[in-house]
C-alpha positions as CSV (number, residue, x, y, z in Angstrom):
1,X,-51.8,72.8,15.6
2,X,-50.7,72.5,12.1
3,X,-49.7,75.6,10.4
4,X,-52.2,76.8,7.5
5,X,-54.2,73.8,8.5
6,X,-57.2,75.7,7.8
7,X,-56.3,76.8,4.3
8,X,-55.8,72.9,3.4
9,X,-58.3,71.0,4.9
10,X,-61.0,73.1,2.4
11,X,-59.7,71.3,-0.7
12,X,-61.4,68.1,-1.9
13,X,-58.4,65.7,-1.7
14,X,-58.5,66.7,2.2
15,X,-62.1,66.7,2.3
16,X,-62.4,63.4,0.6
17,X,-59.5,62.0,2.8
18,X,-61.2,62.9,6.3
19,X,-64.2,61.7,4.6
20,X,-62.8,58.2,4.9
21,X,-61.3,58.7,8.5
22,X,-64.2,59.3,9.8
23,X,-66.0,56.4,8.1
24,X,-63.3,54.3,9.4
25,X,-63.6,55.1,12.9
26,X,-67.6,54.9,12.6
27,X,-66.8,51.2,11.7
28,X,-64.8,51.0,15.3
29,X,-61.3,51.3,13.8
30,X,-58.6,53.7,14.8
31,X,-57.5,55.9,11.3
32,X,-55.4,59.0,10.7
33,X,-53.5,60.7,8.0
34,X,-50.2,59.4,8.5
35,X,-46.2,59.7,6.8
36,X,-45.4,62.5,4.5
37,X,-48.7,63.8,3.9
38,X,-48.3,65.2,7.8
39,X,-44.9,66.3,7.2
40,X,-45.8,68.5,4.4
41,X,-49.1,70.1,6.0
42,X,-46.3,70.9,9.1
43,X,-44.6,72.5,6.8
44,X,-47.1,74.5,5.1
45,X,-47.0,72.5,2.0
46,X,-49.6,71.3,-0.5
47,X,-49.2,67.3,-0.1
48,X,-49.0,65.7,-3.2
49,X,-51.2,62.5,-1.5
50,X,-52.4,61.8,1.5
51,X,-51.9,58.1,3.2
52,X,-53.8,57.0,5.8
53,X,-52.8,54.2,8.3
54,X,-55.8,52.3,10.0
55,X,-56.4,49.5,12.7
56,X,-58.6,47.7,9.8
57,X,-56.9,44.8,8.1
58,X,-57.0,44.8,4.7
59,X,-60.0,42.7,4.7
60,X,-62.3,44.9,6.9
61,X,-61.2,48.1,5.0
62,X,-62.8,45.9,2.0
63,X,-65.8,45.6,4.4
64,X,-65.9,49.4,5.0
65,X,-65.9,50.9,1.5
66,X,-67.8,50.2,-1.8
67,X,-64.8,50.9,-3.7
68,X,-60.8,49.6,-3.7
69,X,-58.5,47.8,-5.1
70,X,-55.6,45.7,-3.7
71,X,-52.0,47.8,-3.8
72,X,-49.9,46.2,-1.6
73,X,-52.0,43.9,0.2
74,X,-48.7,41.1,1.2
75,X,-48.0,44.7,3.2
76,X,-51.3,45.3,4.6
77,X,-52.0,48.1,1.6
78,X,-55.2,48.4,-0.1
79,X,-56.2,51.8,-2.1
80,X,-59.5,53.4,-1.1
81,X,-62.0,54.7,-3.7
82,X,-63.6,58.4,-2.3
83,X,-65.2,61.5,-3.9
84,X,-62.9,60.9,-6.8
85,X,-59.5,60.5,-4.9
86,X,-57.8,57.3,-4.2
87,X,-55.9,57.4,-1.2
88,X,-53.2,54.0,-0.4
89,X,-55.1,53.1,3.5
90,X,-52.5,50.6,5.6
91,X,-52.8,48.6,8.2
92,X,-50.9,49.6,11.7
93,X,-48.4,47.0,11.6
94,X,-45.1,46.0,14.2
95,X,-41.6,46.4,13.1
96,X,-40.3,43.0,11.5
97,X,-36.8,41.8,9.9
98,X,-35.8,42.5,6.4
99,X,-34.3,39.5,4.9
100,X,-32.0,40.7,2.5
101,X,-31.6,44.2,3.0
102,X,-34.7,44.9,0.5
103,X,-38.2,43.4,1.7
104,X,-39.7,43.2,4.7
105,X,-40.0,39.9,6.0
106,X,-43.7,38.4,8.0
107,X,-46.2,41.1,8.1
108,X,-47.8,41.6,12.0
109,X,-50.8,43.7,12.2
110,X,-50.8,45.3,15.9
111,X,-53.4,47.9,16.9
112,X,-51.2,50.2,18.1
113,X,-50.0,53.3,16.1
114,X,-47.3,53.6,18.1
115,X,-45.6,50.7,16.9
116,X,-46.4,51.2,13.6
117,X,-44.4,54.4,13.5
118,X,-41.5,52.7,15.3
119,X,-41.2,50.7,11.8
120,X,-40.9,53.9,9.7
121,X,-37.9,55.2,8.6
122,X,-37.4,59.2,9.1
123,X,-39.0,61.1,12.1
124,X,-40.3,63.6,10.3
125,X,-42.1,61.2,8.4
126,X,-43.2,59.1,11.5
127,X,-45.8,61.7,12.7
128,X,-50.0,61.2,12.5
129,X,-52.7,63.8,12.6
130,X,-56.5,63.6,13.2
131,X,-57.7,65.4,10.5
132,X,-60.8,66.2,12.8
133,X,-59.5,68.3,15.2
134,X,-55.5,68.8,13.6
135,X,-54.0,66.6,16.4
136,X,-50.3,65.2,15.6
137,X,-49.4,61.9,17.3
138,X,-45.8,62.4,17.9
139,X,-44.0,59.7,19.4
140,X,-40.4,59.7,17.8
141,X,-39.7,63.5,17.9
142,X,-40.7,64.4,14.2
143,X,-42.2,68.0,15.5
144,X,-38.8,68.9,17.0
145,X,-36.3,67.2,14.4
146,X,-38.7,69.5,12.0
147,X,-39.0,72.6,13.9
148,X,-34.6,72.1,13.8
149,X,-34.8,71.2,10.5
150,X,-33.3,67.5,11.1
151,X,-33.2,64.3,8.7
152,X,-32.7,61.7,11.3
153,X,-33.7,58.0,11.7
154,X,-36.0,56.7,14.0
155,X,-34.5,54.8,16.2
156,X,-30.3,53.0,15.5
157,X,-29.9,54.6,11.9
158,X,-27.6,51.2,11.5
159,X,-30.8,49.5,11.9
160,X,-33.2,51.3,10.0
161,X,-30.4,51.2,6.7
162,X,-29.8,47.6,6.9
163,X,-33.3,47.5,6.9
164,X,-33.7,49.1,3.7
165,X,-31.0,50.4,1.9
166,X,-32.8,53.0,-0.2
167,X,-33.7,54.9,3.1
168,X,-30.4,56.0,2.6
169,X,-31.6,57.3,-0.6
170,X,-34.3,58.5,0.9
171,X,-32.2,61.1,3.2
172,X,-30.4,62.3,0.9
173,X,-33.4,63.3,-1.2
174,X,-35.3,65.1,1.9
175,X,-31.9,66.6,2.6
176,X,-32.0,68.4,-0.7
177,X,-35.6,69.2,-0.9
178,X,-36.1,70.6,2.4
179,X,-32.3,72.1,2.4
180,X,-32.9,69.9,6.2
181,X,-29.4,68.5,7.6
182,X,-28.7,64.7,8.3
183,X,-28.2,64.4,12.1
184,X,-24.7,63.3,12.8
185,X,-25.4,59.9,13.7
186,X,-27.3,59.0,10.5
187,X,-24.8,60.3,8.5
188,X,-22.3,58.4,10.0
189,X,-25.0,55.5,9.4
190,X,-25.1,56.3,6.1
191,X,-21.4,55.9,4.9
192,X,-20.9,53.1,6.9
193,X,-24.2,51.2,4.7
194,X,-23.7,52.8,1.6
195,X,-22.2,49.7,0.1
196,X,-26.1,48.0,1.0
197,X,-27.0,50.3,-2.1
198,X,-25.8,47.5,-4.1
199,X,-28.5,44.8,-2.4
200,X,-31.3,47.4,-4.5
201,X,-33.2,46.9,-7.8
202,X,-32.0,48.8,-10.8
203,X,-35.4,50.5,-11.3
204,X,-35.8,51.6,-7.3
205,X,-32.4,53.1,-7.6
206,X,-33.4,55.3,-10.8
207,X,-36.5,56.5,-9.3
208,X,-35.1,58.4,-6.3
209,X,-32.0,59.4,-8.5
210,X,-34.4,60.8,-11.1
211,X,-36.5,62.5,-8.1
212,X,-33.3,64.5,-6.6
213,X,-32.4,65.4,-10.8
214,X,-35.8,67.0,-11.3
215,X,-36.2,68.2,-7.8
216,X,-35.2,71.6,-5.8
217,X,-31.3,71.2,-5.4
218,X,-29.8,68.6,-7.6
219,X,-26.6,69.6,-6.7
220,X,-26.6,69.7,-3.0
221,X,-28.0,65.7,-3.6
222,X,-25.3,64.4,-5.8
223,X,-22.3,66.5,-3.7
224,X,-23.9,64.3,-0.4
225,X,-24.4,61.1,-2.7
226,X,-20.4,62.0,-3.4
227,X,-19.5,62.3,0.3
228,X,-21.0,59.9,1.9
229,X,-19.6,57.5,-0.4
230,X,-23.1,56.1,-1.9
231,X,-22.6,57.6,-5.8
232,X,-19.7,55.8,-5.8
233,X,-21.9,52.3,-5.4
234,X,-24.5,53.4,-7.8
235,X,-22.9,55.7,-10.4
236,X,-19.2,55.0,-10.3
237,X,-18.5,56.6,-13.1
238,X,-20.5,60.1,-12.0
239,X,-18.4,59.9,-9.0
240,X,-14.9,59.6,-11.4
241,X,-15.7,62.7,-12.5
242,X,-14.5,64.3,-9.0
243,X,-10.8,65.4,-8.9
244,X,-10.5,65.4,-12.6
245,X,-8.8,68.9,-14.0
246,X,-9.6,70.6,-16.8
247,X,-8.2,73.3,-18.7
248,X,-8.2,76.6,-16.6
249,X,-8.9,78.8,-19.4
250,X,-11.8,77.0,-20.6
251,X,-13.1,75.9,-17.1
252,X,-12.0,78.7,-14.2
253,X,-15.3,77.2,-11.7
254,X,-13.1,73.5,-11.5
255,X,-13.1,70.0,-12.2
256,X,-15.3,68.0,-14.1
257,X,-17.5,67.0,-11.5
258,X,-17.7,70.9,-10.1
259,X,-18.6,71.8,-13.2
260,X,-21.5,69.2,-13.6
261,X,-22.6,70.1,-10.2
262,X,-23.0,73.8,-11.5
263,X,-25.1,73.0,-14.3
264,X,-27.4,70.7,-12.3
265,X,-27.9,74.0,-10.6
266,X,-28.6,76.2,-13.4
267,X,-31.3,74.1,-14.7
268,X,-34.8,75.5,-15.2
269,X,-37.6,73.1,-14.5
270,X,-35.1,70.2,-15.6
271,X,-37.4,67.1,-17.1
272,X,-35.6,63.2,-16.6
273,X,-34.2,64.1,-20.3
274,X,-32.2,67.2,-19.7
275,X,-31.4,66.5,-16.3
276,X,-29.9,63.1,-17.3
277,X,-28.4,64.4,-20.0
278,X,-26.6,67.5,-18.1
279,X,-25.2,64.7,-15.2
280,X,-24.0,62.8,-18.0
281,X,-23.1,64.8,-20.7
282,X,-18.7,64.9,-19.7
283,X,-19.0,61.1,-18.2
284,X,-16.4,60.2,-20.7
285,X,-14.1,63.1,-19.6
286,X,-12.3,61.1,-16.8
287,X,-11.4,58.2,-19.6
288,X,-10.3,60.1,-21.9
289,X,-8.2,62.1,-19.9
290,X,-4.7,63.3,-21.1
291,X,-1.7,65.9,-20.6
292,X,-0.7,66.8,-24.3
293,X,3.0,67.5,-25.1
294,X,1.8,71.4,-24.8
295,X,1.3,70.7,-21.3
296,X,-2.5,71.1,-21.7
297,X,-5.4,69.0,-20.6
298,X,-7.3,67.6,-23.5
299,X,-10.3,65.0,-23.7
300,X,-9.9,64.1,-27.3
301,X,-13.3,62.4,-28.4
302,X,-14.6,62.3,-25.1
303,X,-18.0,63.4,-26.1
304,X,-18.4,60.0,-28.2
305,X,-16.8,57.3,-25.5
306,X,-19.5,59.7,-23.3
307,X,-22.6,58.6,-25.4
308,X,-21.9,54.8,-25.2
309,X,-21.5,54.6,-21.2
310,X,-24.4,57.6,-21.0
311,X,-25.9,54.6,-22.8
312,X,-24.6,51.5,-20.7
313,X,-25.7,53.4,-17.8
314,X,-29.3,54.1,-18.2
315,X,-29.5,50.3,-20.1
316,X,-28.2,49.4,-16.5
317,X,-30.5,51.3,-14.8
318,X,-33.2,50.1,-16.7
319,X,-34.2,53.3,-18.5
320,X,-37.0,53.1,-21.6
321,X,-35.3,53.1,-24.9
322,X,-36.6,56.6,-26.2
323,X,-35.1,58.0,-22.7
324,X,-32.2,56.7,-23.3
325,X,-31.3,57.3,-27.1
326,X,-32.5,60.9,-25.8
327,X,-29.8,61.1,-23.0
328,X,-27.4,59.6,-25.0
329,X,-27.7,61.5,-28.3
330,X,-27.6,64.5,-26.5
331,X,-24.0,63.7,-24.4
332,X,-23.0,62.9,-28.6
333,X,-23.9,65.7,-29.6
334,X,-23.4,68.6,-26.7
335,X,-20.2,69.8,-28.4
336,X,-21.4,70.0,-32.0
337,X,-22.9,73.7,-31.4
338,X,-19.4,75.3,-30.6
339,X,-19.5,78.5,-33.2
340,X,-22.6,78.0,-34.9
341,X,-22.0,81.1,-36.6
342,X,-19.8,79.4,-38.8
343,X,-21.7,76.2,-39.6
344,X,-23.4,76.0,-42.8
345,X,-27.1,76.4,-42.9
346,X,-27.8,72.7,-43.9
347,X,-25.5,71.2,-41.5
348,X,-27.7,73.4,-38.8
349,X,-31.2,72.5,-40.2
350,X,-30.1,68.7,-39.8
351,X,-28.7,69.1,-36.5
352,X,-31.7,70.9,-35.4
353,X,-34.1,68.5,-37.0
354,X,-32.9,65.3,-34.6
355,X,-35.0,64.3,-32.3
356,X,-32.9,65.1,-29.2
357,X,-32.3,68.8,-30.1
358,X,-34.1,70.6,-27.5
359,X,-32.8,68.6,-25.0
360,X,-29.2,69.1,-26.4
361,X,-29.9,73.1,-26.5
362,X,-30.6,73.4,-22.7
363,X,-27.2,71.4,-21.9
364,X,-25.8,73.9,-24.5
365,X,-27.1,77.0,-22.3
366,X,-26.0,75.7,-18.9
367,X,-22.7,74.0,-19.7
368,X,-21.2,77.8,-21.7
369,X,-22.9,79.7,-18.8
370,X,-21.7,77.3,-15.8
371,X,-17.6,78.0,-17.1
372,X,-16.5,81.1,-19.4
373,X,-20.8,82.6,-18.9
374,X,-20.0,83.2,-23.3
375,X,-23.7,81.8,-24.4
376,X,-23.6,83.5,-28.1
377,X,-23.7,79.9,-29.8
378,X,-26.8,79.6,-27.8
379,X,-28.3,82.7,-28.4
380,X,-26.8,82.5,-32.6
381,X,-29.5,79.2,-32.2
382,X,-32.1,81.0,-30.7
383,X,-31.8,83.5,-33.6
384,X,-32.1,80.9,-36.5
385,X,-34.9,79.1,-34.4
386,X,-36.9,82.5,-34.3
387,X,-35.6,82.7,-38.2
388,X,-37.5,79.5,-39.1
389,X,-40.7,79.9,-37.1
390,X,-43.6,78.5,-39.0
391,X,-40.9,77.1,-41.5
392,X,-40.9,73.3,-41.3
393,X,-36.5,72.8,-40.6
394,X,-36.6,70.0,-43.0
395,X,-39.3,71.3,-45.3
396,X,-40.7,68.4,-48.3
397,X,-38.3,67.9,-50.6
398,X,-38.9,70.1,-54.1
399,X,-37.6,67.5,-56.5
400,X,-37.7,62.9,-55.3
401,X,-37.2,60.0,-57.5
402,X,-39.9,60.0,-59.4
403,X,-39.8,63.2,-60.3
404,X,-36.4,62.6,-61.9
405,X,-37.2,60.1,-63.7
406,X,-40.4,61.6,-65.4
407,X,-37.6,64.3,-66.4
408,X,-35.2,61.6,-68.1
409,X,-32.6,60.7,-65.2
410,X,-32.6,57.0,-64.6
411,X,-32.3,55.3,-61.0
412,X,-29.3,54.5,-59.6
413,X,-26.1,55.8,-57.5
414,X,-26.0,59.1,-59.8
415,X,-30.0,60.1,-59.1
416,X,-28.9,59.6,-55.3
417,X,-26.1,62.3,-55.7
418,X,-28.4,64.8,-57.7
419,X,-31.0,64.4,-54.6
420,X,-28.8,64.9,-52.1
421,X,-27.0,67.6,-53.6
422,X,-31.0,68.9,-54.5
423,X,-31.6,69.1,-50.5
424,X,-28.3,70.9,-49.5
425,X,-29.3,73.5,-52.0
426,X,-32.4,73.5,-50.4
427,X,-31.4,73.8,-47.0
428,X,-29.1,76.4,-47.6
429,X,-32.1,78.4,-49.2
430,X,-30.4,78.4,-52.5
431,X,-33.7,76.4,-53.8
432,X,-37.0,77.6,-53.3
433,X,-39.6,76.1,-55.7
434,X,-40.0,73.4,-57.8
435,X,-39.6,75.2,-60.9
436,X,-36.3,76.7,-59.8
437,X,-34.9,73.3,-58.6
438,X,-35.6,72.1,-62.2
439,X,-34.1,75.0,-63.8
440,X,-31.0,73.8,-61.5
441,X,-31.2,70.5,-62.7
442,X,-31.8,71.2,-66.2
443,X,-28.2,73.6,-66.4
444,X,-25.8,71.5,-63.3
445,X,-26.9,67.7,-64.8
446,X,-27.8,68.0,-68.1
447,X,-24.9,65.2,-69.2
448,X,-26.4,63.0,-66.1
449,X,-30.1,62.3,-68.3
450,X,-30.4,58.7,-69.9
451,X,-29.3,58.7,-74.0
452,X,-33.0,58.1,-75.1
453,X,-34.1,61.2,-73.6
454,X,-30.7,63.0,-75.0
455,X,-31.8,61.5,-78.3
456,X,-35.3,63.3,-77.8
């Protein structure tokens, strides 16, 4: 019997989703909850969706319900319209060869739900229920591998990876989440397929990779992506990172990639921007490694080669453009806070006021406090923030163009100078008021006005 089964079958989603079982099997077709729906309510968890496998093809589920749409229909897939929800409904189908290590090759509908779990890839995801009476179907051993805490393949893990390389993604993922271990033999599976990883799309890559980042346990997934030899297929230059020294005194946890791992751990509700941003943000360290004649590590610039292949890499992985300028403004700039105390208070405002800046601040608190735990340039930055609340960071200007002119100073390279020379006064809260800006003016620049209006 599933545990807290009670609890969750009272929400709507579950109520809405039975709804739609039982209207399936009052139309003579077989229909459960099936995949990681199951696994979750095992577990005690809220699912985030429930699927639902049927007997019905694709054309009597259209039969069956007022309301769906077509969401994989090549795979026997259609999306089911109920009280609200919309729940993805397949069709029980037999295993079949994957033609390139990617897609699935002929769909076969069978009526058997055995056989359609044989086709699934993890046995804790292969498992069905009856949401009627809280039966599981169980025929691959998902209710023990789950009660042992076990990520292991249905059936030859060889098999089931050559199948689809992302499973192999997939493991890793569930291995972090659930803090579950790979069984032996489909870890061994894994390293010996990783290189498959190569046969996936760019964007089907990202999404897992982006699910670990901003999931429970980043760290544990990228230290198994590193050992079973798969980061090394998709992020090679993540996986350079490992074995890389840096200066003891500035970094007593490790090397660069131990470092990276301990940041990815000390992130709070990490979004695809910070999390990127952290796992990239010393990606040019390896390159710009070198032993100076002091017999000290130094990465000299290695926050700027870091930008352009934090860049290249989430062009490759086909990232949108604001994700990654984001990513890749902040590995620019995650070195620029070091003593803020010290900076002036226009060279702050401006640093502040880009766009990537709070993304930049949380790499700031989790790379000081992952090595030396010394965090007052972040706190000095909390301070000023607090100091500026309500206060725009670049406020309106108090003098533009126009204005000079209508007080005598004619267009051209010297008006630029005076403005920009107006808004560091400004921003160092020298300035304050219009009146007080022209006062300025009027005493710094008088020599600066045009002859006619010296003549006046």
């Amino acid at each position: 019997m599933l545990k807290n089964f009670q609890f969750f079958s009272q929400s709507a989603e579950f109520r809405a989703a039975e709804k739609a079982v039982v209207r399936l099997r009052n139309a003579g077709y077989q229909a459960y909850f099936a995949g990681g729906a199951v696994r979750d309510l095992l577990m005690g968890r809220s699912p985030s969706d429930i699927d639902i496998a049927t007997s019905a093809t694709p054309d009597q589920i259209h039969e069956v319900f007022p309301k769906t749409h077509d969401s994989g229909v090549s795979f026997g897939v259609v999306t089911i319209h109920m009280d609200g929800f919309l729940f993805e409904t397949a069709t029980f189908r037999k295993e079949c060869a994957y033609s390139d290590g990617r897609h699935p090759g002929q769909t076969t509908y069978t009526e058997s739900p055995q056989e359609d779990v044989a086709r699934r890839d993890f046995t804790i995801n292969g498992m069905m229920l009856d949401p009627v009476t809280g039966e599981v179907l169980d025929f691959v051993g998902g209710l023990e591998d789950l009660k042992h805490g076990l990520i292991r393949t249905i059936g030859n893990g060889e098999d089931r990876f050559r199948e689809d390389a992302l499973r192999i993604l997939r493991a890793v993922r569930f291995h972090a989440r659930y803090l579950f271990s790979m069984a032996p033999e489909t870890e061994e599976a894994a390293k010996k397929l990783a290189g498959n990883l190569k046969l996936l799309s760019a964007e089907r890559i990202k999404s897992e990779l982006e699910e670990m980042l901003t999931g429970p346990h980043p760290d544990i997934a990228f230290r198994t992506l590193l050992r079973i030899g798969a980061l090394n297929v998709i992020l090679p230059e993540v996986a350079a990172m490992d074995g890389v020294a840096q200066p003891p005194e500035f970094h007593p946890e490790g090397d660069v990639f131990e470092h990276t791992m301990i940041m990815l751990k000390m992130l709070a509700h990490p979004t695809p921007e910070t999390a990127w941003s952290v796992l990239l943000h010393d990606v040019g360290k390896p390159v710009t490694y070198k032993i100076h004649e002091d017999g000290k590590i130094h990465f000299y610039g290695h926050e700027a080669v870091g930008a352009k292949m934090a860049e290249d890499i989430m062009q490759r992985l086909r990232s949108s453009r604001e994700l990654t300028e984001t990513v890749s403004s902040a590995v620019e700039n995650h070195m620029r806070f070091v003593n803020t105390a010290q900076m002036k208070r226009k060279t702050l405002r401006r640093l502040i006021a880009e766009k990537s800046f709070p993304v930049t601040l949380e790499v700031l608190r989790v790379d000081c406090a992952s090595c030396h735990g010394i965090i007052r340039d972040y706190v000095y930055l909390l301070d000023f923030l607090h100091e500026l609340r309500g206060e725009p960071v670049i406020p309106e200007p108090l003098l533009m163009g126009k204005d000079l002119i209508s007080l005598g100073y004619p267009a051209g390279r010297s008006m630029g100078e005076i403005l920009a020379e107006l808004s560091d006064l400004q921003l160092e809260g020298k300035l304050n008021s219009r009146e007080e800006a022209i006062a300025w003016l009027e005493s710094a620049h008088p020599e600066k006005k045009s002859q006619k209006e010296k003549s006046n």
